[in-house]
Each structure stands twice: as C-alpha cells, then as structure tokens.
N, CA, C and O of each residue as an XYZ file, in Angstrom:
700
protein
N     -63.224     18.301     44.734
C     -63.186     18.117     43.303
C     -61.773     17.710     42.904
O     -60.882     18.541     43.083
N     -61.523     16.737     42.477
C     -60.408     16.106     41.712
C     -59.998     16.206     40.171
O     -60.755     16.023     39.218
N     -58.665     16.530     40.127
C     -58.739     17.007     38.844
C     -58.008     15.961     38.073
O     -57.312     15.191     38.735
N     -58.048     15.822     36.885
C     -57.205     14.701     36.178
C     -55.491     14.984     36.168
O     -55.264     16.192     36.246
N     -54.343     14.205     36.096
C     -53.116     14.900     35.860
C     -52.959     15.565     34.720
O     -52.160     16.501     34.694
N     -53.731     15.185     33.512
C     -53.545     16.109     32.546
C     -54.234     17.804     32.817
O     -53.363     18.667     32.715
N     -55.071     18.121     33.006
C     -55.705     18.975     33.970
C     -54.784     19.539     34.521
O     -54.228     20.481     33.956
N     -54.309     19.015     36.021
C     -53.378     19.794     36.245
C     -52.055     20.689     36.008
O     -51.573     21.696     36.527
N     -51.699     19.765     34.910
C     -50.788     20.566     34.272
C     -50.447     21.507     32.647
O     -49.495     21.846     31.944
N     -52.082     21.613     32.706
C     -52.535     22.363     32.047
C     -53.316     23.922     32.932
O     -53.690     24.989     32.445
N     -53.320     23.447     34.307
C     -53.386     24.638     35.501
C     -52.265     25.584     36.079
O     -52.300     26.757     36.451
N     -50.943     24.353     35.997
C     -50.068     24.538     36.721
C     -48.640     25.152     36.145
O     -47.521     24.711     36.407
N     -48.842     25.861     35.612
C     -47.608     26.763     34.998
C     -46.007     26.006     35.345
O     -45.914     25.780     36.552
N     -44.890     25.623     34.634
C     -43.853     25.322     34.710
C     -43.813     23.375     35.099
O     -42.956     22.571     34.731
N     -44.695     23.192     35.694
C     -45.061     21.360     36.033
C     -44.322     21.065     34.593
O     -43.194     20.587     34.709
N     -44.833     21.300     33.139
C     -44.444     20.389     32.087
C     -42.935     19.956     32.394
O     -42.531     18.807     32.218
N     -42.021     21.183     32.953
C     -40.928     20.753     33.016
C     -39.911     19.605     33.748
O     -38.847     19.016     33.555
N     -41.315     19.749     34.991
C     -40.874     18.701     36.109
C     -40.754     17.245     35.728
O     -39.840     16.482     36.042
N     -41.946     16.951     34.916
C     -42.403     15.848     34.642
C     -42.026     15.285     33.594
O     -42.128     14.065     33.468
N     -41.431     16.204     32.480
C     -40.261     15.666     31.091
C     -39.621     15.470     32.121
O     -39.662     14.252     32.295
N     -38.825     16.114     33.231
C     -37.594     15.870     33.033
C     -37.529     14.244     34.042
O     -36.628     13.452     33.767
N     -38.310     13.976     34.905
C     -38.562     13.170     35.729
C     -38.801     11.872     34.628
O     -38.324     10.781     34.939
N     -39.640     12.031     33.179
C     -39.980     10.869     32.542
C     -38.865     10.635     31.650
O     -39.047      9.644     30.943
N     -37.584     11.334     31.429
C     -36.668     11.122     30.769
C     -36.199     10.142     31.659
O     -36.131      8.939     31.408
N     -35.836     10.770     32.847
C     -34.929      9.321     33.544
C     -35.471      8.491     33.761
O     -35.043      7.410     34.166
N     -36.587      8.810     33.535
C     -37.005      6.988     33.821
C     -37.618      6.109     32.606
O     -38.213      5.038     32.722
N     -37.308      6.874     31.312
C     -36.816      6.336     30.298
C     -35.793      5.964     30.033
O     -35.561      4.987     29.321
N     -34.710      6.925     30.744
C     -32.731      6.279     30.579
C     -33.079      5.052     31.793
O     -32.278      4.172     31.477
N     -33.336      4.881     32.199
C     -33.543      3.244     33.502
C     -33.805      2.039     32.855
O     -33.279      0.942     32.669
N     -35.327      2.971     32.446
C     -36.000      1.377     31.500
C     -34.920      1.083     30.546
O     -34.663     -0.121     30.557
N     -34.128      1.822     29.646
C     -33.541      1.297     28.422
C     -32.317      0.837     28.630
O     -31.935     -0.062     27.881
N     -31.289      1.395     29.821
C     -30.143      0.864     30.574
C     -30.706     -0.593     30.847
O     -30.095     -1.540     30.352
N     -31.794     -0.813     31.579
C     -32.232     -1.943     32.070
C     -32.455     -3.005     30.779
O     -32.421     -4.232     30.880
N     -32.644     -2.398     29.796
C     -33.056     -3.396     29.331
C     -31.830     -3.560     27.958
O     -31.934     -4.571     27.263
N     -30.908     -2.721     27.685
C     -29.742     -2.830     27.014
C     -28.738     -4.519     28.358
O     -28.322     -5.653     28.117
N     -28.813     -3.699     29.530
C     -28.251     -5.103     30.408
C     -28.524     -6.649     29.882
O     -27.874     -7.499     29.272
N     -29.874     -6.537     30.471
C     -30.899     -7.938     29.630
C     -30.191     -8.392     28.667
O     -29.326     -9.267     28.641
N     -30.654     -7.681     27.823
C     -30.723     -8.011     26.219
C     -29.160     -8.119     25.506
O     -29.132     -8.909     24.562
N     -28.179     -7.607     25.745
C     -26.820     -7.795     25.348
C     -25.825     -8.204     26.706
O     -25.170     -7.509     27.482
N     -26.021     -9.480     26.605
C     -24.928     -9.726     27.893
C     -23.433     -9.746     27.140
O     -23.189     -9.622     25.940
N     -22.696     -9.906     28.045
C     -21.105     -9.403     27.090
C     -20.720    -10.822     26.866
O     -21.033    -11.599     27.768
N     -20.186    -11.237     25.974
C     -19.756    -12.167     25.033
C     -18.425    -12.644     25.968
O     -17.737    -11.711     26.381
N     -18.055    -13.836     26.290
C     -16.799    -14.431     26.851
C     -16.335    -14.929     25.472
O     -17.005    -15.713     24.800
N     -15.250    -14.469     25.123
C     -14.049    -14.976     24.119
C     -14.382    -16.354     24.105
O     -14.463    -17.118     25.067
N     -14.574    -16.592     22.852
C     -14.341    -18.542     22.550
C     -13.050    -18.956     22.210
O     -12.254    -18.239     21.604
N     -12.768    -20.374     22.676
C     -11.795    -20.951     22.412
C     -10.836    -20.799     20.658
O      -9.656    -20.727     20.314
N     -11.892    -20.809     20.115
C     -11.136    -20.702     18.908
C     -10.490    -19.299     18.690
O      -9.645    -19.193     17.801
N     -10.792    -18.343     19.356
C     -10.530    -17.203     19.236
C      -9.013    -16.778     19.482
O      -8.365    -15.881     18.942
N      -8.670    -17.638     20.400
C      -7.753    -17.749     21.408
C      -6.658    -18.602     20.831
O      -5.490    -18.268     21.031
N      -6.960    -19.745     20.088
C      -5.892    -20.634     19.070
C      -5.508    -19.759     18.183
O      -4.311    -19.597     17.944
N      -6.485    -19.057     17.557
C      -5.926    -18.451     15.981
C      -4.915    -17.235     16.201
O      -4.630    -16.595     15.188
N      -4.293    -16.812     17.513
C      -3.596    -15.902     17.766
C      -2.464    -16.502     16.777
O      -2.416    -17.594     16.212
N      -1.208    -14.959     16.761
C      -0.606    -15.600     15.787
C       0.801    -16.070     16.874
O       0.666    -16.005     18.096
N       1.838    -16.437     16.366
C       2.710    -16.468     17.119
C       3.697    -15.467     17.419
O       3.921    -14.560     16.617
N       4.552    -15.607     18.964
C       5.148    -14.299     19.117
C       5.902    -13.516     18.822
O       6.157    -12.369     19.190
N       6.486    -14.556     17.719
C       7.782    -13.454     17.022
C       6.790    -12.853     15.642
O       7.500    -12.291     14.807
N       5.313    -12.882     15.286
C       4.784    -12.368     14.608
C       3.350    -11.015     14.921
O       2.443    -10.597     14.201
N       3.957    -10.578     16.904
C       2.962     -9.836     17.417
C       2.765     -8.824     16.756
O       1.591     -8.480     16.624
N       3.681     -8.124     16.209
C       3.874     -6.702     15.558
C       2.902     -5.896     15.158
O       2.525     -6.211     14.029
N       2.333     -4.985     15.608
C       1.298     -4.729     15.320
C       2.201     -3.669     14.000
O       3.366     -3.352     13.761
N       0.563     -3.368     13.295
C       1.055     -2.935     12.015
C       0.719     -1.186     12.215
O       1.048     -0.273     11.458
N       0.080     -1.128     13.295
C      -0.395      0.533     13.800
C       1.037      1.476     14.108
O       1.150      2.674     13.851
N       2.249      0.451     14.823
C       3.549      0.672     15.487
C       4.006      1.729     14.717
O       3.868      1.731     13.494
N       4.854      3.154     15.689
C       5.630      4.022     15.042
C       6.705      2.539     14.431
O       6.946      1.446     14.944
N       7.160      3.221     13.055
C       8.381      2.531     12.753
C       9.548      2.383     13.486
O      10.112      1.289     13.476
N      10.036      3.389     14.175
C      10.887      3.404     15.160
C      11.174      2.057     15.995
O      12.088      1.246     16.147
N       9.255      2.395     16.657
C       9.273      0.879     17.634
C       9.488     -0.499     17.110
O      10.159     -1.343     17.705
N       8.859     -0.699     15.912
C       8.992     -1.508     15.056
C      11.055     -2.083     15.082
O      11.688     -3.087     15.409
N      11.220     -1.343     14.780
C      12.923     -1.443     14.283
C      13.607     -2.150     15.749
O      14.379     -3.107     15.682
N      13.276     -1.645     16.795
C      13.616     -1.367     17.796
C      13.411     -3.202     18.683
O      14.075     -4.029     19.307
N      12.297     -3.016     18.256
C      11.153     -4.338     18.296
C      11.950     -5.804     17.756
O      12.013     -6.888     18.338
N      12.581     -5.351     16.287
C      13.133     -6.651     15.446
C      14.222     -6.622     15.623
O      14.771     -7.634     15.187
N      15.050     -5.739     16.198
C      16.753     -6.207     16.792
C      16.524     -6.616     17.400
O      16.761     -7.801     17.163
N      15.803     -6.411     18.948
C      15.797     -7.537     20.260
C      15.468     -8.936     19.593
O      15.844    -10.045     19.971
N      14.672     -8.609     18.505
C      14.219    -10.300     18.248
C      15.463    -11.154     18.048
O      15.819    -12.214     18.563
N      16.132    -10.176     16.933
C      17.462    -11.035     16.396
C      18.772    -11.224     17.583
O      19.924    -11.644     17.471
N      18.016    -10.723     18.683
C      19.287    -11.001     20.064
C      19.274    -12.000     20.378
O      20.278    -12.684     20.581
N      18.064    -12.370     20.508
C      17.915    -14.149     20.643
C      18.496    -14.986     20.208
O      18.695    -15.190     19.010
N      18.992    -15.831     21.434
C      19.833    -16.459     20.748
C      19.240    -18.595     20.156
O      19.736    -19.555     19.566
N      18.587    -18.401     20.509
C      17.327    -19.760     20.197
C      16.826    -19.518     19.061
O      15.753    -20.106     18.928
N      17.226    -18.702     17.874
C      15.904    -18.152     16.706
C      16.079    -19.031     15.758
O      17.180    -19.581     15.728
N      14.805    -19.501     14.479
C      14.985    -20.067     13.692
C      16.052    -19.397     12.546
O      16.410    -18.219     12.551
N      16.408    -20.275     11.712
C      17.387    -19.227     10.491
C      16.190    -18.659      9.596
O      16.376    -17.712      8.832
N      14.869    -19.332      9.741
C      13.985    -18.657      8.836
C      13.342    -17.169      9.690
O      13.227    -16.085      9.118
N      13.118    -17.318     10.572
C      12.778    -16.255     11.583
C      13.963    -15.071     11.400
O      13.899    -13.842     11.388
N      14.573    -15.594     11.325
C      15.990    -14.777     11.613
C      16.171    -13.591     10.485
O      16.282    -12.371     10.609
N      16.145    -14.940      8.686
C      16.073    -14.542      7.898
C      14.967    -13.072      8.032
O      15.396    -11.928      8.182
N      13.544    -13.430      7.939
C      12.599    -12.745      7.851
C      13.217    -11.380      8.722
O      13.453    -10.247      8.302
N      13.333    -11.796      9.715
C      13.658    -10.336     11.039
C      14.668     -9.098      9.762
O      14.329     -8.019      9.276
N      15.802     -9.831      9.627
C      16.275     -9.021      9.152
C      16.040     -8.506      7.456
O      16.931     -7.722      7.129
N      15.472     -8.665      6.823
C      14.929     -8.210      6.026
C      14.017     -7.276      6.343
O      14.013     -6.351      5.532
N      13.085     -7.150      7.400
C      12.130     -6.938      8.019
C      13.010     -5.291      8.496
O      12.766     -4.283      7.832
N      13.777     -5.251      9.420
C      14.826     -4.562      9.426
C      15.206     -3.385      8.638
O      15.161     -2.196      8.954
N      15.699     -4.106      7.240
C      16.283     -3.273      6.200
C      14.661     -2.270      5.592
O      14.555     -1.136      5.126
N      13.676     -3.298      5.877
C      12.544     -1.974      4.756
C      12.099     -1.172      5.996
O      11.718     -0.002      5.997
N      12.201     -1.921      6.947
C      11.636     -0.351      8.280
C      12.900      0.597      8.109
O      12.570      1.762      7.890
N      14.010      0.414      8.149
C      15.280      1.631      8.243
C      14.679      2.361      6.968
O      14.175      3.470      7.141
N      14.697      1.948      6.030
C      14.030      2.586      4.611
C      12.463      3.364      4.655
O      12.170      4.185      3.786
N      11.578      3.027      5.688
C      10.301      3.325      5.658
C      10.841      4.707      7.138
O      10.499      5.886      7.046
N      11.418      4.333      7.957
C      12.054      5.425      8.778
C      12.533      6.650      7.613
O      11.920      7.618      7.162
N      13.710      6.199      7.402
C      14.098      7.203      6.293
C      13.297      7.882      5.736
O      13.576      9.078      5.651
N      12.185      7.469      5.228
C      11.212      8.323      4.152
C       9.858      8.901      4.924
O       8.966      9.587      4.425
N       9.994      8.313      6.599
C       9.282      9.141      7.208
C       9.806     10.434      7.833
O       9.150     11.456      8.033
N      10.974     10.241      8.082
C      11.947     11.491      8.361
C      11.752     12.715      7.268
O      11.307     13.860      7.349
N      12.304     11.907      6.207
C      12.231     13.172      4.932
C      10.727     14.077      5.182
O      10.615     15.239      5.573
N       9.778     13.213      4.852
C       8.425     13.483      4.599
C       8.055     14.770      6.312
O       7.400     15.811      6.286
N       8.571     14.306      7.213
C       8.431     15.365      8.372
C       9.104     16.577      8.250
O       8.601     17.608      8.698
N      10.380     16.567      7.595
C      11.141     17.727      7.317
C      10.401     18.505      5.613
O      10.380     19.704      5.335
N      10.078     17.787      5.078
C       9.559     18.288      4.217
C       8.126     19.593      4.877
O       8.074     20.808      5.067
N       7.358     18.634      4.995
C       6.126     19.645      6.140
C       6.502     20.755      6.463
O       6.140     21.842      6.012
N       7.502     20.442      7.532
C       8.205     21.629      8.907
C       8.508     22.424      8.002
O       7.865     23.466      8.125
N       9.491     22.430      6.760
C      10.307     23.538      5.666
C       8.824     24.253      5.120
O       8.640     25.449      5.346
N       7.728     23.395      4.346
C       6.548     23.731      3.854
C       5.988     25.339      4.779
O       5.896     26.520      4.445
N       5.726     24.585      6.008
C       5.019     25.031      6.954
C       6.156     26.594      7.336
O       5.752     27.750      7.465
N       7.323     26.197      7.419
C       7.827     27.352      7.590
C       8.345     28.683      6.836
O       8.637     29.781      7.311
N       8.361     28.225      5.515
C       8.386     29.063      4.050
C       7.230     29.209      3.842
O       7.308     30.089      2.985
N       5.876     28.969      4.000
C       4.553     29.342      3.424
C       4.874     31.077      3.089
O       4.923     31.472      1.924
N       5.020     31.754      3.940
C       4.768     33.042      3.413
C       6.073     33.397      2.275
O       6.022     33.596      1.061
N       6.857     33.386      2.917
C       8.304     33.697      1.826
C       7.813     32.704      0.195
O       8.131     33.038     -0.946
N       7.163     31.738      0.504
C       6.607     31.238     -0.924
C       5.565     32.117     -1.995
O       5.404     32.099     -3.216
N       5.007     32.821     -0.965
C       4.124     33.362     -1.126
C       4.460     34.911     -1.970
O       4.032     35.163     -3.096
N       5.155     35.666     -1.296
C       6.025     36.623     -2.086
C       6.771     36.495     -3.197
O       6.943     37.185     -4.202
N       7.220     35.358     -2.762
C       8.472     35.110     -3.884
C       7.756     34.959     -5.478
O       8.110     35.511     -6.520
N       6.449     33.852     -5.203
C       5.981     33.668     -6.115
C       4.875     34.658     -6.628
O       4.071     34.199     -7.439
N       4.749     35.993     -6.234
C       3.823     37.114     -6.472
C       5.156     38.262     -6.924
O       5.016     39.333     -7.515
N       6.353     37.680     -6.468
C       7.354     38.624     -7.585
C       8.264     37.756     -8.873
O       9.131     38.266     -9.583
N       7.879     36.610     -8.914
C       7.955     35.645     -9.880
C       6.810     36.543    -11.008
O       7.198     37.184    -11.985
N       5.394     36.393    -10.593
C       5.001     36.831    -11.283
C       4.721     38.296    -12.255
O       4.402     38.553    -13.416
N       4.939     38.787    -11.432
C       5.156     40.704    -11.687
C       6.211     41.150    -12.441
O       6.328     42.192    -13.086
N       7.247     39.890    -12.218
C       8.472     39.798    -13.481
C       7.913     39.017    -14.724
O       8.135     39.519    -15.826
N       7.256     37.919    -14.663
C       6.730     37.863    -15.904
C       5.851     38.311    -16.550
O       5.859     38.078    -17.759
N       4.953     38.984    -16.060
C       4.006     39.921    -16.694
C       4.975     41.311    -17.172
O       4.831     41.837    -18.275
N       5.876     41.747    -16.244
C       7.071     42.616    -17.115
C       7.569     42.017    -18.409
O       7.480     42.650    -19.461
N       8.155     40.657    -18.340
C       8.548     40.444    -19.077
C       7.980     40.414    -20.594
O       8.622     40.360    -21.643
N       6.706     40.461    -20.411
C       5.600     39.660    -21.720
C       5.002     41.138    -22.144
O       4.466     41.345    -23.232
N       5.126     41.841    -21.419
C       4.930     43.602    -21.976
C       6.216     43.787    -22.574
O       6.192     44.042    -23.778
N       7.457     43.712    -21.955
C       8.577     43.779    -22.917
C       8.381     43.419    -24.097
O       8.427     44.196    -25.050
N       8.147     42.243    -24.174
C       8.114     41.348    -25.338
C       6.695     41.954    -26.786
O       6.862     41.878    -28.004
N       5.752     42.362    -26.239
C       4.838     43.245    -26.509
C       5.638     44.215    -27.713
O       5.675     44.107    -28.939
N       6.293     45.267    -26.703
C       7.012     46.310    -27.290
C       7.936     46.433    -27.821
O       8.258     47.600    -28.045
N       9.011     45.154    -28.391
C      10.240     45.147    -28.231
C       9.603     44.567    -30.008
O       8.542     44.182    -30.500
N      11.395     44.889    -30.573
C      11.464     44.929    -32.061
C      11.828     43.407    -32.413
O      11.842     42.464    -31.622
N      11.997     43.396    -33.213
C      12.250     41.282    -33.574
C      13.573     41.302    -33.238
O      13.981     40.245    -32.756
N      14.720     42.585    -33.397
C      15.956     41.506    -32.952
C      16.278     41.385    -31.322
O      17.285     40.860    -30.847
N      15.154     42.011    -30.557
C      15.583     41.542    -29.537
C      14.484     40.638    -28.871
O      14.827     40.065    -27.836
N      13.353     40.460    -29.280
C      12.503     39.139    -29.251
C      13.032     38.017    -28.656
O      12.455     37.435    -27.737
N      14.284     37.610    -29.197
C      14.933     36.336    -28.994
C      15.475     36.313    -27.330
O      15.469     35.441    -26.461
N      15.943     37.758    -27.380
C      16.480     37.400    -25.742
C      15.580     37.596    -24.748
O      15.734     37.211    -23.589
N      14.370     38.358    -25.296
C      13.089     38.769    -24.401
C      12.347     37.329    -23.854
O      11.903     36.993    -22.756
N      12.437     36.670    -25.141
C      11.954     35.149    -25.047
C      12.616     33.995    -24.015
O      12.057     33.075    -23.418
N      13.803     34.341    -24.037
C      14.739     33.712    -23.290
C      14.370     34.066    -21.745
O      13.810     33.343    -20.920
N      14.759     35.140    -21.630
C      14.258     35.841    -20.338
C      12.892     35.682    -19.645
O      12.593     35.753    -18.453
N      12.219     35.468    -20.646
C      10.723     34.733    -20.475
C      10.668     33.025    -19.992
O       9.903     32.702    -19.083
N      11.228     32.359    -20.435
C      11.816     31.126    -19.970
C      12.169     31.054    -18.726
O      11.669     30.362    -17.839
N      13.112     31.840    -18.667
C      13.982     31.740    -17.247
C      13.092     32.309    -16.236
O      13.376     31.957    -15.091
N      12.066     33.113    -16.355
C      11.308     33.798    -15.024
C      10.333     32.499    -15.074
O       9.744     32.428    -13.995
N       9.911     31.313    -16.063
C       8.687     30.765    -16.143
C       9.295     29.463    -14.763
O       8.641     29.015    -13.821
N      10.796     29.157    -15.173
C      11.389     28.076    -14.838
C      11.510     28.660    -12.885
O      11.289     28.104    -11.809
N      11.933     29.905    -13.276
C      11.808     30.545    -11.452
C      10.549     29.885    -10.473
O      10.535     29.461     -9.318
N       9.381     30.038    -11.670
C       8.090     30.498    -11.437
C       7.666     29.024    -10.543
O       7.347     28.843     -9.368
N       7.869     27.925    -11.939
C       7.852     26.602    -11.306
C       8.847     26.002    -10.433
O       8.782     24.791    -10.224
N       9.922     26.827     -9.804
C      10.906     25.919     -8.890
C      10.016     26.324     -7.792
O       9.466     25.493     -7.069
N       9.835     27.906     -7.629
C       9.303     28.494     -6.113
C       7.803     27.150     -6.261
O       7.825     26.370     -5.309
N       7.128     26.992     -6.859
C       5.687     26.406     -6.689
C       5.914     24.951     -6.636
O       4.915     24.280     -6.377
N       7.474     24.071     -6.906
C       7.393     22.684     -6.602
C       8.459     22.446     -5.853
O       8.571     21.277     -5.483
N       9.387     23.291     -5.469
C      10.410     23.078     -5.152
C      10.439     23.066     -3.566
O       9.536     23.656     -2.973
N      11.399     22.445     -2.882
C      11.504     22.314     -1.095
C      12.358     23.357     -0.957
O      12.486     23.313      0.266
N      12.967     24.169     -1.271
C      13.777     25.005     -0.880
C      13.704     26.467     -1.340
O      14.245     26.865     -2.372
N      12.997     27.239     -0.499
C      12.917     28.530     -1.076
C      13.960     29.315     -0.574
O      14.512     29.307      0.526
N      14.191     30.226     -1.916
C      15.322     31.163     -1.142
C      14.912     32.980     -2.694
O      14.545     33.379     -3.800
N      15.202     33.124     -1.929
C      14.774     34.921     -2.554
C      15.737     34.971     -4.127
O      16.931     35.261     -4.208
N      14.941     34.651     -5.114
C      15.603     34.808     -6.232
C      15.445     36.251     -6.423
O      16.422     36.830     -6.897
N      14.342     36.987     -6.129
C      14.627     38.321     -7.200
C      14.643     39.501     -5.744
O      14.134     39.491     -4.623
N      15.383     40.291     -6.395
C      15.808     41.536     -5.687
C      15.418     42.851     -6.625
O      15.946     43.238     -7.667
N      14.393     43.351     -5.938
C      13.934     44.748     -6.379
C      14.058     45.470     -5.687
O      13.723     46.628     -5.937
C-alpha cells in the first residue's frame, strides 16, 4: 500500500520540518538563479566616463575638512597651475581654514556640554531654589524693600539663563 507524500507527512511526526527547510533552499537557488538571468551587471558607458570632472576638481565634498585643506596646498605646489585654478585653490583654502575653525569650536563645545551635564544640572536646580527663595521674599517683604528684592530677583533670573545657554559652567552659588 502506497501512501501519498501528503499522507505521509501527516503520519510522520517532525518530516514538516525537513521538507520546509529543504524547499526553502531550493527556493533561495531558483531565485539566485534567476536574479543572475535577469539583472546582468551593467558595463559603464562611454559617456559616463567623459562627463568625469577634471582633476584639480576631484574633491570630494564627503572629505574631513582637514583633508580637504591639506588636498588644496599640494594643489597650489604645482608649479604648471592656471592663475584661475590657482585663484580658485586659494580662496578655496581661506573658507576650509574657516569651516576647520568652526568645526573645532563646535567639537569643544560638545566635549565641555558632555562634560558639565551634571554640574549643569545642580547648578541649575540651585539657580532655582534661590529663586523660588527669592519670590517668597518678595511675597513677605514691605514696599521699601521690594525694590532690592526685585533686583535680586533679576540677578538669580540672569544666573538662571547663563547656566541654561551658556558654554561655561562654573558654581555660582555657595550654600
């Protein structure tokens, strides 16, 4: 008596697994096989190959600035260069030293960020505990001294906003 394959593996306890896993790969075959076929790889056309740009304009625009900088002095070593090339280089030059510069800042900025986070954090939770003192003062206090309570209110507000915009923390209040 012969049984059908469906049959059998409706007899045969654990088979389902054999046979997914056996019809997967030979679903990854057929479709490898036929991704081959069907997309052969493209050979670069000629025009592709003209529209490059020229070499004193390789620069890629991804480049640390550094390399960049580094990149447009050798250019200007040359001693064959156009005066317009030349021109360009060094202009080219002056806004990377400037785009360096303001990537420098912008890294030291971070690192200070990153390394005051907590001291920001205090500072500006006793920023506040002084002005909530202060505004209960002000609460309780008679009109002629209002004026300096007010003042004093100012000056903890101005604390308040240096610690929360400022790059440089340093421990204004001492309790």
């Amino acid at each position: 008596m012969k049984l059908d394959t469906q049959e059998k593996r409706k007899i045969i306890p654990g088979d389902e697994k054999k046979d997914s896993a056996s019809s997967l790969k030979q679903n990854y075959k057929n479709k490898a096989a036929f991704q081959k076929k069907n997309n052969p790889q493209k050979k670069p056309s000629l025009l592709s190959s003209l529209s490059k740009q020229p070499p004193y304009k390789k620069e890629a625009q991804n480049k640390n600035p550094k390399k960049q900088l580094r990149d447009a002095k050798r250019l200007l070593m040359q001693k064959n260069l156009d005066a317009s090339v030349r021109v360009e280089t060094e202009r080219r030059i002056k806004a990377l030293e400037l785009q360096l510069v303001e990537k420098i800042q912008d890294i030291k900025a971070i690192k200070t960020s990153r390394r005051y986070k907590m001291v920001k954090f205090f500072e500006q939770k006793k920023a506040l505990r002084a002005i909530h003192q202060i505004e209960q003062k002000l609460e309780d206090a008679d009109e002629d001294d209002k004026h300096n309570i007010e003042l004093e209110l100012m000056e903890a507000n101005i604390d308040l906003n240096y610690i929360l915009v400022g790059l440089i923390f340093v421990g204004l209040y001492n309790f």
